[in-house]
ZAMARGU-4260 file (C-alpha; in steps of 0.2 Angstrom, whole numbers, plus 5000, padded with zeros to 4 digits):
<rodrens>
0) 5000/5000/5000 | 5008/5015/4995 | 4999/5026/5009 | 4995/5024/5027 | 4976/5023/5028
5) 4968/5035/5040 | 4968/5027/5060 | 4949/5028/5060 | 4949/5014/5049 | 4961/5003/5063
10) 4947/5005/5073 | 4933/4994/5063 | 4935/4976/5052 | 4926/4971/5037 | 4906/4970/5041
15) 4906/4952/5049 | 4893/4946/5035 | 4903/4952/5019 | 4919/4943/5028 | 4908/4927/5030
20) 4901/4928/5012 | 4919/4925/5006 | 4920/4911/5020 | 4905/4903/5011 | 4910/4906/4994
25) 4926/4896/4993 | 4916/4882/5005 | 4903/4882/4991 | 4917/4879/4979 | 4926/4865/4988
30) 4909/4857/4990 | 4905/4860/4972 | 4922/4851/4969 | 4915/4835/4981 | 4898/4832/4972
35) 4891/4842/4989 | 4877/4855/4987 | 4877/4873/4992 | 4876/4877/5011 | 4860/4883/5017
40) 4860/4902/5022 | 4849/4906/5036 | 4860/4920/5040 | 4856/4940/5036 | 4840/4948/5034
45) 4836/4949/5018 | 4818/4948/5012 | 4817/4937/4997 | 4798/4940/4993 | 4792/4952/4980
50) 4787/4970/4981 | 4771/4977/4979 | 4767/4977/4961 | 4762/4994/4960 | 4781/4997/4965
55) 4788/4987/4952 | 4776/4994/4939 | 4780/5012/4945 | 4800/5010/4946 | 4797/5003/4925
60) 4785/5014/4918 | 4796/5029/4926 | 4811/5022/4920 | 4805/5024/4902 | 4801/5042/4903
65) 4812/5056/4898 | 4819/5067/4910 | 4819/5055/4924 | 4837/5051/4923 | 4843/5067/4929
70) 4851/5071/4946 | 4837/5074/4957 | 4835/5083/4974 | 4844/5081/4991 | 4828/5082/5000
75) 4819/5071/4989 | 4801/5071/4979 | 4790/5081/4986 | 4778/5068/4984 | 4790/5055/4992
80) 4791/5065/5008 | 4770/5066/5008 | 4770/5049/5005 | 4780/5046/5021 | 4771/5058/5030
85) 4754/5049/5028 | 4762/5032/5031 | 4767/5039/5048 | 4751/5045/5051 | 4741/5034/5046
90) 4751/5017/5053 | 4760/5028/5068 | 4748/5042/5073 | 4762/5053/5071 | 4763/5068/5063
95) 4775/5074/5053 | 4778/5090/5042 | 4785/5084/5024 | 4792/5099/5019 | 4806/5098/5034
100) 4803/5084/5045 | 4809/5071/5033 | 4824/5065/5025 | 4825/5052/5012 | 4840/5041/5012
105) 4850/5028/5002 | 4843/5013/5015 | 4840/5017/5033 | 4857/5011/5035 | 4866/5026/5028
110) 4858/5036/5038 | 4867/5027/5056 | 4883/5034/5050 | 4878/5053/5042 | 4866/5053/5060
115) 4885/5050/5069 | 4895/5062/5055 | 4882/5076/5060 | 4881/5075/5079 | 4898/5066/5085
120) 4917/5074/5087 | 4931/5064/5095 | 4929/5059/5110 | 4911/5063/5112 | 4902/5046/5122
125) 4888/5036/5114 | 4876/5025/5122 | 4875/5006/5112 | 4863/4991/5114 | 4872/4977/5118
130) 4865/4966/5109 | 4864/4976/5095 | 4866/4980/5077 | 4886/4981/5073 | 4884/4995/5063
135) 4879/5007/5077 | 4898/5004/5086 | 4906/5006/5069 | 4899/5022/5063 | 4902/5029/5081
140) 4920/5024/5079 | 4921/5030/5064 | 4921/5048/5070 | 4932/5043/5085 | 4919/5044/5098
145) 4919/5033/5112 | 4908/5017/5113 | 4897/5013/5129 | 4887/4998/5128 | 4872/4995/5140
150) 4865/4979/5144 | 4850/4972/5135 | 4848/4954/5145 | 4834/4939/5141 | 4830/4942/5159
155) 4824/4961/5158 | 4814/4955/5143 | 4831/4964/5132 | 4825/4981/5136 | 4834/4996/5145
160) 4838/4995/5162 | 4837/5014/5166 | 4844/5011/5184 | 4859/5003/5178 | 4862/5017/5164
165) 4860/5031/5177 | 4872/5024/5187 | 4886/5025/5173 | 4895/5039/5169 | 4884/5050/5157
170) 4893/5065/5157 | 4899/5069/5138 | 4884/5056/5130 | 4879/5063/5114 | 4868/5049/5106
175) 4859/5033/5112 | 4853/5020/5100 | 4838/5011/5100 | 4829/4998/5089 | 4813/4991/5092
180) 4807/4979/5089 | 4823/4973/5092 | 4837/4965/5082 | 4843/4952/5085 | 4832/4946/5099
185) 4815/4950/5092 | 4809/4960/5109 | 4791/4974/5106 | 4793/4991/5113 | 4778/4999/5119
190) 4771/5017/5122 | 4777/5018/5139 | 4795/5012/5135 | 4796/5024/5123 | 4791/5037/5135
195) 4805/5030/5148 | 4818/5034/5134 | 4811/5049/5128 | 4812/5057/5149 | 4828/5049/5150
200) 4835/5058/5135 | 4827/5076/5138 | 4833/5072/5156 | 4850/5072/5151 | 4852/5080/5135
205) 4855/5067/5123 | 4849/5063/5106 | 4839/5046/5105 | 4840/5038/5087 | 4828/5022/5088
210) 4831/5012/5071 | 4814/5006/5066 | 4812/4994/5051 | 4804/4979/5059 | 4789/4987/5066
215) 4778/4978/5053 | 4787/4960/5054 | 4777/4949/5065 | 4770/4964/5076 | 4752/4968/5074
220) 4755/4985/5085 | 4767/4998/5073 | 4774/5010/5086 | 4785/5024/5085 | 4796/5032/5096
225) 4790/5053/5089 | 4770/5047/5096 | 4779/5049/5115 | 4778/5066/5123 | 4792/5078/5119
230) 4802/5065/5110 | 4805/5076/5093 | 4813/5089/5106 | 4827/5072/5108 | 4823/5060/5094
235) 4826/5056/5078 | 4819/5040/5069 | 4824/5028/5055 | 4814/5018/5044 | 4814/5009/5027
240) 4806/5001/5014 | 4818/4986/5015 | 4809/4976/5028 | 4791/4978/5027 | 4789/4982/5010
245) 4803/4966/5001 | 4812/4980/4995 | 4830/4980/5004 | 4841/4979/4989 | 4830/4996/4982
250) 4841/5007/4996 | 4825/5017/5000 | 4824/5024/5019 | 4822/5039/5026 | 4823/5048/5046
255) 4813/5056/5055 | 4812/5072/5069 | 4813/5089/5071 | 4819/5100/5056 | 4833/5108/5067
260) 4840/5091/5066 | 4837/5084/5050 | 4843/5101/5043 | 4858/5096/5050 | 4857/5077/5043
265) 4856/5087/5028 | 4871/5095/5027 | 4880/5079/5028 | 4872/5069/5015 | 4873/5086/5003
270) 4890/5081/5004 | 4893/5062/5000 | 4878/5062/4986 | 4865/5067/4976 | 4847/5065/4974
275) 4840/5046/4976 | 4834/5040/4956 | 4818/5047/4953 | 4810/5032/4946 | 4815/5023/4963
280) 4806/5038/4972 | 4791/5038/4962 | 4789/5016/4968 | 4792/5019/4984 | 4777/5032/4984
285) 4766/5017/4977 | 4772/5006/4990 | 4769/5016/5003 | 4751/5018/5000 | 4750/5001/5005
290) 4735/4996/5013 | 4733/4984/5030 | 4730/4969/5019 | 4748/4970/5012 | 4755/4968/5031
295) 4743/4955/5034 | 4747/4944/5020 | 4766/4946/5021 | 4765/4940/5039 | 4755/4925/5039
300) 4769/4919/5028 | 4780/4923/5039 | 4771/4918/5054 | 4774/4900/5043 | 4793/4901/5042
305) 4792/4906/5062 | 4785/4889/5064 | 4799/4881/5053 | 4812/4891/5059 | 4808/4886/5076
310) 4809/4867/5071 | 4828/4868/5069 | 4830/4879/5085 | 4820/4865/5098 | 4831/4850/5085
315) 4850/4861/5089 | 4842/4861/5107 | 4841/4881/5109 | 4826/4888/5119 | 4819/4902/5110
320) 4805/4917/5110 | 4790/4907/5101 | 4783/4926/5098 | 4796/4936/5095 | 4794/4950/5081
325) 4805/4954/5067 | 4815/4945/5053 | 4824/4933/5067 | 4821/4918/5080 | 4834/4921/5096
330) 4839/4907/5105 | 4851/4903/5120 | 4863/4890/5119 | 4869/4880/5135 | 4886/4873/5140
335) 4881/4856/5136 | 4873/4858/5120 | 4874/4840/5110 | 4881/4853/5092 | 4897/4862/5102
340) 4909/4862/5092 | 4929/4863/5095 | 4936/4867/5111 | 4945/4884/5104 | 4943/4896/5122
345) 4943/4910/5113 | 4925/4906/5103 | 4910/4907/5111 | 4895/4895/5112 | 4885/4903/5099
350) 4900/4902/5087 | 4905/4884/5094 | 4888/4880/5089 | 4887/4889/5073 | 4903/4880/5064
355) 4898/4863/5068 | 4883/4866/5061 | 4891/4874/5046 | 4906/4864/5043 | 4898/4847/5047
360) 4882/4851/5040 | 4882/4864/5028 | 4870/4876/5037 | 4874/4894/5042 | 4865/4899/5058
365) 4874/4918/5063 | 4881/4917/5081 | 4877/4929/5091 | 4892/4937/5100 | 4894/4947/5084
370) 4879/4960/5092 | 4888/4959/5107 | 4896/4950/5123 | 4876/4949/5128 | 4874/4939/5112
375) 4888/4924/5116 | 4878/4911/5120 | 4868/4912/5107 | 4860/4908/5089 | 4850/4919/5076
380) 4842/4913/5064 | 4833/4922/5048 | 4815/4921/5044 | 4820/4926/5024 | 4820/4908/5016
385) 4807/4900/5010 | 4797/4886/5021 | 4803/4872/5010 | 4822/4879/5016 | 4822/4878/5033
390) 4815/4859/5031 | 4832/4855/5019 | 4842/4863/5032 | 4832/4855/5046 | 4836/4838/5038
395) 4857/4842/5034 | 4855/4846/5054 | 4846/4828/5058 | 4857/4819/5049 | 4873/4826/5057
400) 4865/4823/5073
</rodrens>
């Protein structure tokens, strides 16, 4: 390397799913080599069911039109912002004002580090979940600001305990993220969690950031954190169409709060890109005018893979949430599970767990110490694959066992 890259970058690895996709491709070729078949994926969170149609036909007959391959606004469609205006209002029972409330994003997931570029300087304290989505730790690093983590466990129902966060030391906290319903363990929020965190954070002068794309995914009850009192004077909120809508490799998010703040958002993300394709705007409008019965249909089929899902977690002998929400079935792991694997100290159960079922059975089941040291005695598994899928993979699993 003919420079030195910037220490920032010694702070954070590879995402752990693109080092594990590498993993699994040149597995897959030695397999290939054997007369094997392909391992079965039950790791990340991507739907594979279609989009609304009226998405698909929007995004084509827009893509045909002249003039709709220009670059396009920072802030968005007009029309895209009203259309997440009404979604939130009319799933939500927030209300929001389209014209500087919103910001469309490239996937929700851009918006965790231009949230962290606006608001964070070195050295500035952030408050993590642990378990938690990886990526709030590494955009916080990122811009140099210190990481600290606060205890989601199985027994507190993997929500906040407030009396052990105001015990810690609070002074310099900038941001706290949230995400519920929660990944990777599948916990609900409800109304008055959201108002605990909302006190908590006028309290003490923090930002809250509550990452919200699984509220439609197994949870009959859409909540959001801008319906508690006072919370767009602390709050901002993502969302996305990649969860509840099929739609994840579309990139179509946006966030949410007070137009102080997302004026801010905004002066990042002016920045680093241009206007999101206007034919992808103009689909996402359609799909957001979904009505209940798209949300209904999408879970009763995954209401199914739950049940499959749940199959392999009683057969690898992991004790699981039978109701949890989300994309994902949680389970724990015990010391004297019939599927450890190796005696390597340094790897956890979860992961223990995880490559005997991978090497010796072709399966990929995440392990959970990647959201965390909360997460090491356990297993995730994706509810993305279709029914006939987990049945293959419950089979590979019998047959090892």
């Amino acid at each position: 390397m003919i420079i030195r890259p910037a220490k920032r970058t010694g702070s954070v690895q590879e995402y752990y799913f693109s080092r594990k996709n590498k993993e699994m491709a040149a597995l897959n070729a030695g397999r290939t080599e054997k007369g094997l078949d392909k391992i079965v994926n039950l790791g990340i969170g991507a739907p594979n069911g279609m989009p609304p149609e009226a998405a698909i036909v929007a995004l084509v007959e827009a893509a045909r039109q002249k003039g709709n391959h220009a670059y396009q606004s920072y802030t968005g469609l007009p029309q895209l912002r009203e259309a997440f205006a009404k979604w939130y209002e009319r799933y939500y029972g927030v209300t929001l004002d389209p014209s500087c409330e919103i910001q469309p994003l490239v996937g929700s997931k851009e918006g965790i580090l231009l949230i962290s570029l606006a608001f964070l300087d070195k050295g500035d304290k952030v408050l993590v979940p642990d378990p938690g989505y990886p990526t709030y730790t590494s955009a916080s690093k990122l811009t140099e600001a210190e990481i600290l983590t606060y205890d989601l466990t199985e027994e507190c129902g993997w929500l906040p305990d407030f009396e052990a966060i105001e015990k810690m030391d609070l002074d310099g906290v900038k941001i706290m993220w949230t995400n519920y319903p929660h990944m990777p363990t599948g916990a609900r929020a409800t109304p008055e969690l959201f108002q605990k965190i909302t006190d908590f954070a006028r309290k003490h002068g923090i930002l809250v950031v509550n990452d919200n794309p699984y509220s439609f995914i197994l949870n009959d009850r859409p909540l959001s954190i801008l319906a508690a009192e006072g919370a767009k004077d602390c709050c901002l909120e993502l969302n996305s169409l990649s969860k509840a809508h099929n739609m994840s490799g579309w990139r179509i998010g946006m966030v949410a709060g007070a137009a102080d703040l997302i004026a801010e958002v905004l002066k990042v993300k002016s920045q680093m890109d241009s206007g999101m394709f206007k034919p992808l705007q103009l689909a996402a409008v359609e799909a957001l005018g979904q009505g209940p019965e798209w949300f209904r249909d999408l879970n009763e089929e995954y209401r199914r893979r739950r049940v499959e899902a749940g199959k392999i977690m009683d057969l690898v002998g992991a004790r699981y949430d039978h109701d949890s929400a989300g994309l994902f079935l949680w389970g724990r792991v015990g010391a004297d599970n019939k599927l450890l694997g190796g005696t390597d100290p340094a790897k956890t159960l979860g992961e223990r767990v995880s490559d005997r079922i991978l090497y010796d059975a072709g399966v990929f089941i995440t392990p959970g110490f990647i959201f965390g040291r909360n997460g090491r005695d356990y297993i995730r598994i994706s509810l993305c694959s279709d029914c006939d899928v987990y049945r293959e993979a419950y089979k590979k699993i019998s047959a090892l066992l």
